[in-house]
N, C-alpha and C positions, 0 to 999 in steps of 0.2 A: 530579204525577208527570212524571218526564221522558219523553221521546219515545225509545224503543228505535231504534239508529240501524243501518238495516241494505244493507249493498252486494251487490248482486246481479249477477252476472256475467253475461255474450253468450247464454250457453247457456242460462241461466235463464229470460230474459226471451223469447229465440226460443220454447220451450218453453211457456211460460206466455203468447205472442197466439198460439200454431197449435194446441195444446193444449189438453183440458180435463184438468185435471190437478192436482197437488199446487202445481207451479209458477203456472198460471195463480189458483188461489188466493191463493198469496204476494202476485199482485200486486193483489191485491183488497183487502188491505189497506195500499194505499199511501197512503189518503188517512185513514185509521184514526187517532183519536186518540191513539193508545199508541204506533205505529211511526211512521218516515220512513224511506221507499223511497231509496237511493241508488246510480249506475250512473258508472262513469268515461265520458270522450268516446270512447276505445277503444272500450267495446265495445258501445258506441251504431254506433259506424263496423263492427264484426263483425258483429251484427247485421244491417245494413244490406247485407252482403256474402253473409254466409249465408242472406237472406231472397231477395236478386236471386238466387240458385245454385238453390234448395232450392222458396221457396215466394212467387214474383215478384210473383204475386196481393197479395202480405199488407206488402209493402217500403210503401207510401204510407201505410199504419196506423199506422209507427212515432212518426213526432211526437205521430198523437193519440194513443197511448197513452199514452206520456210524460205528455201534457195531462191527463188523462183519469185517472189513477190517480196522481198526482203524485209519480211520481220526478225526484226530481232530476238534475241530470247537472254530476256534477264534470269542469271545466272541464281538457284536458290538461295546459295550463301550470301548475296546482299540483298535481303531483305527476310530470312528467316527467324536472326534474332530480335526482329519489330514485331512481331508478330501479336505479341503482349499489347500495346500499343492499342491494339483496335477490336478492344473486348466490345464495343458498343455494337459492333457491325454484330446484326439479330440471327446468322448464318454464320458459325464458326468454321466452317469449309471455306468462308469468300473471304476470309481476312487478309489472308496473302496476297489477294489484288491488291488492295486497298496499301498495303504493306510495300509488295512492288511497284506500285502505282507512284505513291511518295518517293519511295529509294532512288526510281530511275526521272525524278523530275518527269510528268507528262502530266499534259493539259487535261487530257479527256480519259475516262475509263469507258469503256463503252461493252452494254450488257444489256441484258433482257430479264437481270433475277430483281423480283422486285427487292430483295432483304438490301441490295444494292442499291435501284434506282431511288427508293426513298431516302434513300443520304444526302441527294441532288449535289451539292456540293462539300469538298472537304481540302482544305489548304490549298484550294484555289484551283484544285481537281476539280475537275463539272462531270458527271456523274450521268452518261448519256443510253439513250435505243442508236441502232442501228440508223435508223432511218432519220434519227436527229445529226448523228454525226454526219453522215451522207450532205443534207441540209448544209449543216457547217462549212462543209468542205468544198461543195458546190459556190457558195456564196465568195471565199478565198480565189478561187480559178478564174 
């Protein structure tokens, strides 16, 4: 069986280490035989800015969690010069999902913005909540 290949956006991932929650879930199964967890270098760097603003305590965790639950982290320079690519997306900050999302082939993006969830699908990306992927993944096990 292949590996369900799924990108998780800034929001998700802050959500899921301060959080107990649908999100912190999600990334419980990063190291899960069925999925692989994957995050562009964006929004590893959002993360990192919204954890210094928000919740300063928790900004030193971020590596090990990465370590620890085994997300990957797609590298900026493959999928930076796409970026052009995805003027439609109505959030010009979310395009490098969408951008990383394609580059590293994954099934699911999975987000909470709506400029995002209304794309529902795009090259066969499906375009999910938290609590649909869950669902998803549930159903796989």
């Amino acid at each position: 069986m292949e590996k369900c290949r799924i990108l998780i956006d800034a929001s998700t991932l802050v959500s899921g280490m301060v959080f107990k929650g649908n999100e912190h879930e999600l990334l419980l199964h990063g190291k899960s035989r069925n999925t692989e967890l994957l995050t562009p270098e964006d929004a590893i760097d959002e993360v990192k800015k919204t954890l210094t603003t928000k919740f300063p305590e928790e900004v030193k965790l971020v590596d090990i969690l990465l370590n620890l639950s085994g997300i990957k982290v797609i590298e900026r320079s493959a999928y930076l010069d796409d970026l052009h690519k995805y003027e439609f997306v109505r959030d010009t900050k979310d395009r490098y999902l969408l951008a990383a999302a394609v580059n590293a082939k994954c099934d699911y993006i999975v987000s909470g913005d709506s400029d995002l969830l209304v794309i529902k699908r795009y090259r066969g990306i499906e375009i999910v909540t938290t609590r649909k992927i869950l669902d998803l993944i549930s159903a796989c096990i």
